[in-house]
C-alpha positions in Angstrom: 124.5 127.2 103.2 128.0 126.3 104.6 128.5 122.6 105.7 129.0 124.0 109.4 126.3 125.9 109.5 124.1 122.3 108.9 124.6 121.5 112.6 122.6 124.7 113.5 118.6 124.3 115.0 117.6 126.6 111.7 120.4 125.7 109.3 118.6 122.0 110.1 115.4 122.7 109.3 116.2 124.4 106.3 118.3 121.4 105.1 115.0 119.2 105.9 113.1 121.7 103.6 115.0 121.7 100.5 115.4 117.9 101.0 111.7 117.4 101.0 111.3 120.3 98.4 113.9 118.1 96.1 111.6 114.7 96.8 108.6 116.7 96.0 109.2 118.5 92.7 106.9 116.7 91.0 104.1 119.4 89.4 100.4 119.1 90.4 99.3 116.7 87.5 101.7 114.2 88.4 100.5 114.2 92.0 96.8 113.7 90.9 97.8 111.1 88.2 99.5 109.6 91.2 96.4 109.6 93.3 94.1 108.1 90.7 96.6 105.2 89.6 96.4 104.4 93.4 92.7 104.7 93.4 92.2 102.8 90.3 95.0 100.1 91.6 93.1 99.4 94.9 89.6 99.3 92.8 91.3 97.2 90.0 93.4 94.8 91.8 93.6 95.1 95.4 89.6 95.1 95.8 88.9 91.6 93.8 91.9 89.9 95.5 90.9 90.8 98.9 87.4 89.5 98.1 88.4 86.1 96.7 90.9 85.7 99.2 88.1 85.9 101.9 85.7 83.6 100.3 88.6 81.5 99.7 89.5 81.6 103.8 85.6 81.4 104.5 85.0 78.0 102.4 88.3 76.3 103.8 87.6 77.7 107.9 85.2 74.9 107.8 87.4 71.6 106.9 90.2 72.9 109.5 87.9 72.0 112.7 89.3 72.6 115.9 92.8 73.5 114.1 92.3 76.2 112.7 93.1 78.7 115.2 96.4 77.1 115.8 97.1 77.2 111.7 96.1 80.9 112.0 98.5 81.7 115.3 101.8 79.8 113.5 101.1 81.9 110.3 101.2 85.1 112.3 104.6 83.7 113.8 105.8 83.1 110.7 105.0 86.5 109.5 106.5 88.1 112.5 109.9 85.8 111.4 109.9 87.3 108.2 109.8 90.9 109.8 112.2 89.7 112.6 114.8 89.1 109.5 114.0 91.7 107.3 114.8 94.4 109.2 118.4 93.0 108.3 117.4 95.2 104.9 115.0 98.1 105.8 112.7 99.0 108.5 110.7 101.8 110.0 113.5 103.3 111.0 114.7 104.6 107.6 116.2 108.4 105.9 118.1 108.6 102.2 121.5 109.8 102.6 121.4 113.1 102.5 119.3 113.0 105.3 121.7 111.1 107.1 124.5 112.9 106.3 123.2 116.3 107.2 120.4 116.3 109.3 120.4 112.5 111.4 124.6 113.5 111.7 123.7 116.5 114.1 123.3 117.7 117.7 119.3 117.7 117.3 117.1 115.0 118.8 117.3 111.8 116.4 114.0 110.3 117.9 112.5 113.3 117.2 113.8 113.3 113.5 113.3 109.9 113.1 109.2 109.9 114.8 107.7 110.5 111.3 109.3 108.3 109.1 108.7 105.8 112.1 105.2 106.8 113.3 104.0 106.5 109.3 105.3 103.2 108.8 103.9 101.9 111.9 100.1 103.4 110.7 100.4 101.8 107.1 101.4 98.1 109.3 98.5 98.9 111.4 96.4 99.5 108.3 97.2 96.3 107.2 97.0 94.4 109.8 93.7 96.0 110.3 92.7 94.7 106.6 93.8 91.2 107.2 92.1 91.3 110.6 88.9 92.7 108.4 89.3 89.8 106.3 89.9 86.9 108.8 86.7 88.3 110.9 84.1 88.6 108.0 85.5 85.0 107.1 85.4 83.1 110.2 83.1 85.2 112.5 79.3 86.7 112.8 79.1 90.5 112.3 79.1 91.0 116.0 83.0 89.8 116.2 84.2 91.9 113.0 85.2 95.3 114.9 87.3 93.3 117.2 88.9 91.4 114.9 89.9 94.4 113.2 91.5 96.0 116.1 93.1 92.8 116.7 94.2 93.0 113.3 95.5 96.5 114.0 97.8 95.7 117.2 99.1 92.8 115.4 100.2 95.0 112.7 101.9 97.4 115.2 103.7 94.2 116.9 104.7 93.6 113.6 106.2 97.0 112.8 108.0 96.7 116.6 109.8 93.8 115.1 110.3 94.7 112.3 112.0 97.5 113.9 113.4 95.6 116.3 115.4 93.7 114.0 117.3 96.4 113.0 119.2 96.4 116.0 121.5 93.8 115.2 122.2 90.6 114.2 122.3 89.4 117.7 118.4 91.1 118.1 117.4 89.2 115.3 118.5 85.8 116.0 117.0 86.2 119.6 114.0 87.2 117.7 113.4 84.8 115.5 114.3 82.0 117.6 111.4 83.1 120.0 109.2 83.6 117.5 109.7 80.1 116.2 109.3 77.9 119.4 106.1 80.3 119.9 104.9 79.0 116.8 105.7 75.5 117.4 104.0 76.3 121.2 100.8 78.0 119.7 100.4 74.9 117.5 99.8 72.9 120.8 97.6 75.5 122.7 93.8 75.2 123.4 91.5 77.7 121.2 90.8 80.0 123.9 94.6 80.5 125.1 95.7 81.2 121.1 93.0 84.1 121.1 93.8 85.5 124.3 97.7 85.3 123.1 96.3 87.5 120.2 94.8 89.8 122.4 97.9 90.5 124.3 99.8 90.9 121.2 97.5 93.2 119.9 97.8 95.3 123.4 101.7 95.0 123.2 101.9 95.9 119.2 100.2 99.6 120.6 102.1 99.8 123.5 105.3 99.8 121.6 104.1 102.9 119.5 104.4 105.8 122.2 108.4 103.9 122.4 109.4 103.3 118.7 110.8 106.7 118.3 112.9 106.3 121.5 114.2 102.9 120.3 114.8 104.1 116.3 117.3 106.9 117.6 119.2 104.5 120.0 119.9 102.3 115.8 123.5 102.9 114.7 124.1 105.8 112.1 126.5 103.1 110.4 123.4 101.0 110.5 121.0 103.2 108.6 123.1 104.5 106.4 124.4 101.2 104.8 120.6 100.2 105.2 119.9 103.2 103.1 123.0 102.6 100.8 122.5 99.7 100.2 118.5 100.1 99.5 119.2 102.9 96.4 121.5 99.8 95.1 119.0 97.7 95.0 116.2 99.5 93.7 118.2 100.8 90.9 119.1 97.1 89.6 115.6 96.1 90.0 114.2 99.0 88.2 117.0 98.0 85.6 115.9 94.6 84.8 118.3 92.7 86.8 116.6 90.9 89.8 119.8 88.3 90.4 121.8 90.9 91.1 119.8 93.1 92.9 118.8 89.7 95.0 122.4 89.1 95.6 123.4 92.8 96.7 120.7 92.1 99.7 122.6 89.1 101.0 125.1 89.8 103.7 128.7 88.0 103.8 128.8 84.5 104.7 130.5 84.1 108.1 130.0 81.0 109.2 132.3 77.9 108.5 135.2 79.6 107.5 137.4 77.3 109.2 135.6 74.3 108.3 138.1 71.8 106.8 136.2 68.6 104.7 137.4 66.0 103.0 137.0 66.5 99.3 136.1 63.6 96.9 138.5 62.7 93.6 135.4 62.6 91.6 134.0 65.5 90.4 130.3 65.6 90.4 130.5 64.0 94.6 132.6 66.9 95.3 130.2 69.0 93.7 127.8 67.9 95.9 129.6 68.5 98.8 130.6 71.8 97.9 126.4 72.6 97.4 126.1 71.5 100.7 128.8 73.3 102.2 127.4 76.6 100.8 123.9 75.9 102.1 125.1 75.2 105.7 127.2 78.3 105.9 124.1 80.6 105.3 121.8 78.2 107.9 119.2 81.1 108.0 118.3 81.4 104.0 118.8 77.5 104.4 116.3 76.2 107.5 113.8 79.2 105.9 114.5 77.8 102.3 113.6 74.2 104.0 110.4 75.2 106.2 109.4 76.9 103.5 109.3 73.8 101.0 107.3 71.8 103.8 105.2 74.4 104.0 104.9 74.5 100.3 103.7 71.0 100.1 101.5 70.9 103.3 99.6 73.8 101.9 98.8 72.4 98.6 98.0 69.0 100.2 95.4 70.7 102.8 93.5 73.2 100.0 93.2 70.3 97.7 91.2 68.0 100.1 93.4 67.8 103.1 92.8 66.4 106.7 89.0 68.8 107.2 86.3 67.3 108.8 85.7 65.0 106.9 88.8 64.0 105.7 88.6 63.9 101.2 86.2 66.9 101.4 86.3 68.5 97.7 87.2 72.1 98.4 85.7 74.8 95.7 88.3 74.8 92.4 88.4 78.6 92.6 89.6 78.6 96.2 91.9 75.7 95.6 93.5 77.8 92.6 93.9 80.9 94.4 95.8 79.2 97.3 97.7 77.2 94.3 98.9 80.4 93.1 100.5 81.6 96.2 101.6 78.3 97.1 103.6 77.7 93.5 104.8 81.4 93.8 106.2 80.7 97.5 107.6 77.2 96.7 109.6 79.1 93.2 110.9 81.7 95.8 111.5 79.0 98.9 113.7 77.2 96.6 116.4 80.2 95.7 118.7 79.9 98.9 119.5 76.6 97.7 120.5 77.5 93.9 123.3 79.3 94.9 125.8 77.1 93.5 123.7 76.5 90.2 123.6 80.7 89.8 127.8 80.4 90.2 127.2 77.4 87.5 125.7 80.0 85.1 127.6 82.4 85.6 130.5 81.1 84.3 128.3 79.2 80.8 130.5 80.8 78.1 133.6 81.6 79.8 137.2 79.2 80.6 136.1 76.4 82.2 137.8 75.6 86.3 136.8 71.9 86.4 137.2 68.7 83.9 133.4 68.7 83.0 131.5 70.7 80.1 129.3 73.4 81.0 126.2 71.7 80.8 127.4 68.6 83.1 128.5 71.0 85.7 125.1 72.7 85.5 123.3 69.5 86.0 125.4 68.6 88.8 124.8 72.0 90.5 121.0 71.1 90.3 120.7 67.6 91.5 121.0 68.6 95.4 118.1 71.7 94.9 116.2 69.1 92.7 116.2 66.2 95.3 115.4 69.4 98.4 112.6 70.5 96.4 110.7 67.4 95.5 111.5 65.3 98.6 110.6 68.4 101.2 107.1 68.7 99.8 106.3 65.8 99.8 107.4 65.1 103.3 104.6 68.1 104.3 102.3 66.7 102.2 102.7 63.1 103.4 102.6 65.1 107.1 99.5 66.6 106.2 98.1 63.6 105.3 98.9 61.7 108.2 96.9 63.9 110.5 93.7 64.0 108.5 94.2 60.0 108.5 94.5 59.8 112.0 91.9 62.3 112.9 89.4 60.4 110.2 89.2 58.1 113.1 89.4 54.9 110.5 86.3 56.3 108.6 88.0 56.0 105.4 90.2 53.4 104.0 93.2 52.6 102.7 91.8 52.4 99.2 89.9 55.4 99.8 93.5 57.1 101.6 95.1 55.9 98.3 92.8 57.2 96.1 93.0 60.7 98.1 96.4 60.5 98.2 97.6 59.9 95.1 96.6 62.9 92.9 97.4 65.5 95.7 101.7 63.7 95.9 101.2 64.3 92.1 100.1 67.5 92.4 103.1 68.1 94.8 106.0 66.5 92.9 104.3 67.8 89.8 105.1 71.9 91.3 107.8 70.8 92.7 110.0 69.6 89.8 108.3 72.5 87.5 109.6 75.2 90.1 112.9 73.8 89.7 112.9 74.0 86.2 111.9 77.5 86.6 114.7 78.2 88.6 117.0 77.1 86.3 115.7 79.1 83.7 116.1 82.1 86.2 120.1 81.3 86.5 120.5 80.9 82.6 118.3 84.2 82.2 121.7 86.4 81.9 121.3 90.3 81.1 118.2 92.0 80.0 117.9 92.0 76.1 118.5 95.5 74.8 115.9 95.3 72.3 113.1 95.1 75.5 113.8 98.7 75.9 112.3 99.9 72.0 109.6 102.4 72.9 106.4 101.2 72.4 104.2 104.0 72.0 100.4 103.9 72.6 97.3 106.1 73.5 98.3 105.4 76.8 101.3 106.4 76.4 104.8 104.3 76.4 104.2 100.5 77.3 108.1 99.1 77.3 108.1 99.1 80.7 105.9 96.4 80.6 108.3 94.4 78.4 110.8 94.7 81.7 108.3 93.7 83.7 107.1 90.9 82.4 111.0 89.4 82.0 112.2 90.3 85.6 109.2 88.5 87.1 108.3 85.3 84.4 109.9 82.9 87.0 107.7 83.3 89.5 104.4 84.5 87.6 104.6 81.0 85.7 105.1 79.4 89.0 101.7 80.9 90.0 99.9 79.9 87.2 101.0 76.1 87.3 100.5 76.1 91.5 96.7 77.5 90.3 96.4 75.2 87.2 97.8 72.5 89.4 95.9 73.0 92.4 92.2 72.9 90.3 93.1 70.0 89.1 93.5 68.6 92.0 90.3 69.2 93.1 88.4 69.4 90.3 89.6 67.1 87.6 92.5 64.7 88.9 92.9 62.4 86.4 94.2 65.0 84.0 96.7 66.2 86.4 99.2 63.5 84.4 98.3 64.3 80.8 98.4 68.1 81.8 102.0 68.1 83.2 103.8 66.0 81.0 103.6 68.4 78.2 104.3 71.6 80.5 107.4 69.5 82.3 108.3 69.4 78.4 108.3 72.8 77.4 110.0 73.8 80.0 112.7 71.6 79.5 112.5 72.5 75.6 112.6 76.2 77.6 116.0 75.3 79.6 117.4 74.1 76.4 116.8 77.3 74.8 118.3 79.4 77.5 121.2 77.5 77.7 122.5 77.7 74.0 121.6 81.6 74.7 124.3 81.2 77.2 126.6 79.5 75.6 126.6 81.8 72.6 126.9 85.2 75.0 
């Protein structure tokens, strides 16, 4: 087939084939193998979490009274944010090169090329949305309400695949976006119960409306667009599937534009001007920063309100297993929250080993690197805790008292700084993590066949599977057993620093 001949109606099609025939060659048995390690995946793992995750949303609907449609309403904003900004990255609107090259490049319709990658990823959003509307219903509702919730559930998907595609537009799209979807977050937070439902409702209306159009709008995306996209995805998948998560992180980040003709004052002293340098960087990326920072506050709210937050009454003991499944996600959000503002300590430990730039030893300058991300991610969670706090106060209506507000107090701020100053430490254990060890990659045969991947998997992702097991260890003790939060994290605050130590003389040897 000659390159001019691609252009063609048939030549097309016929490049579409043997592009799909080369992403298919798999044989027969690897397609059912396929199937059942889905099957067995959704039984295995998907099934129990979904479960717990609803009794865990059915026991703590309850204690959030007459707020809880608003909490529910700003974490679907928040969710559409995080869609509004991926779509930097990927979207529904999405081809490999090839596909680009040879079949998007021509004369043919592109919405028409583009409507079943597009139409498919708006059905698995919709199928997800429809799960979590499932969920939220058989939580919070009678049986009568769960069919609606689940189409609600469904069109909230779609609007989130609309943005989601939407925010591959531009950067321009996705500011607008996002800053709408913010002060309609901070709005929904305000509104009465019945306006928030009937906001969903339209949502849900709009997210299926924008199906029959998503085609239409996917051809009108750049070709420079979806091809770096595209580019820039096989990048990253191949460093992740490598073992190297910083890197593949980094490749994801576009170039910093802003502040490039900012002109500060720079101290004499070194570990001040290191400071200010820290600073610098996290204002000239304000969109990893403000997220980084609402985030964190969010981070701490959360863990105050699962552990006995402002519910109705305010003190009421939540159930331990709910209170450590929450935990979990909370630690594993706060670990990932808190990597927009460790830029400067990765740049730190990249250079452990290597001819020093500035008067101080490695180790100093690391330490001075982490004191502005340390101070960000204890003071911002307790600022939502203390937040949280004041509301259930205030809406106690003076039933309990200030010993009783101290006593309620007290272990949940330890709880928080507690997570807090652990994730950090995990963080830095994430910058001094350097290369993946060769010596991961040994077979390691079994009955069930080779199990070194599991080596690879458990080292690219110990950061923030330890922070979800401290946020759940954390979190239950909390609730169920608060005066051994103190003895409990001492020794772990220890081991990791014993941990850090480690790493770093890893470093410093490399």
């Amino acid at each position: 087939m000659s390159p001019r001949s691609v252009p063609g109606g048939g030549s097309r099609a016929r490049a579409r084939a043997i592009l799909a025939r080369r992403a298919t060659r798999s044989s027969d048995d690897g397609a059912v193998y396929r199937a059942y390690l889905v099957v067995m995946t959704l039984l295995v793992v998907v099934a129990p979490v979904l479960r717990a995750a609803t009794l865990a949303l059915a026991d703590a609907w309850p204690r959030l009274g007459s707020a809880g449609a608003g909490v529910a309403g700003v974490a679907v904003c928040a969710v559409l944010v995080a869609c509004a900004l991926l779509g930097a990255q990927r979207g529904p609107a999405s081809a490999s090169l090839p596909e680009i090259d040879l079949v998007l490049s021509g004369p043919g319709s592109r919405a028409r090329l583009l409507a079943p990658t597009v139409l498919r990823a708006c059905a698995v959003s919709a199928a997800l949305g429809a799960i979590c509307g499932g969920m939220f219903g058989i939580a919070t509702a009678p049986p009568a309400a769960w069919a609606p919730a689940i189409a609600v559930g469904g069109g909230l998907g779609l609007c989130a695949a609309a943005v989601l595609l939407a925010g591959q537009a531009g950067r321009g799209v996705r500011a607008a976006l996002a800053t709408g979807l913010v002060l309609l977050g901070a709005g929904v937070a305000l509104l009465p119960n019945a306006w928030i439902s009937t906001l969903a409702v339209a949502a849900a209306a709009l997210g299926f409306a924008s199906v029959a159009a998503a085609p239409a709008f996917a051809a009108r995306i750049p070709l420079r667009t979806l091809r770096d996209q595209a580019a820039r995805w096989e990048d990253v998948s191949m460093l992740a599937l490598s073992g190297d998560p910083a890197i593949a992180a980094a490749r994801l980040g576009a170039p910093v534009r802003v502040g490039r003709r900012w002109r500060w004052r720079v101290p004499r002293r070194a570990v001040p001007a290191i400071l200010l340098r820290d600073l610098r960087g996290a204002l000239r990326a304000p969109a990893r920063s403000v997220l980084g920072v609402v985030a964190l506050i969010g981070a701490g709210a959360g863990l105050a309100l699962v552990t006995g937050g402002p519910g109705a009454p305010l003190g009421a003991v939540p159930d331990a297993e709910s209170a450590a499944l929450a935990g979990a996600g909370l630690g594993a959000g706060l670990y990932a929250a808190l990597g927009p503002l460790c830029r400067g300590l990765g740049a730190a430990a990249e250079g452990i080993g290597g001819p020093g730039l500035l008067p101080l030893p490695p180790g100093r300058l690391l330490a001075a690197h982490a004191i502005l991300p340390s101070a960000l991610a204890i003071l911002l969670p307790v600022l939502g805790a203390i937040i949280v706090g004041a509301a259930g106060w205030s809406g106690a209506g003076g039933a309990v008292g200030a010993e009783g507000a101290v006593g309620i107090a007290g272990p949940i701020l330890l709880a928080v700084v507690a997570l807090a100053a652990m994730g950090q430490q995990l963080r830095i254990l994430a910058v001094l993590k350097g290369p993946l060890p060769q010596r991961l990659l040994a077979p390691i045969p079994t009955p069930a066949g080779d199990l070194s991947a599991l080596n690879v998997l458990v080292w690219t992702f110990d950061g923030p599977v330890c922070a979800a097991v401290i946020g759940a260890l954390l979190a239950a003790l909390t609730v169920g057993a608060p005066q051994a939060l103190l003895p409990v994290s001492l020794p772990i605050l220890l081991g990791l620093g014993f941990w850090i130590r480690a790493r770093y003389r890893t470093a410093r040897g490399r």
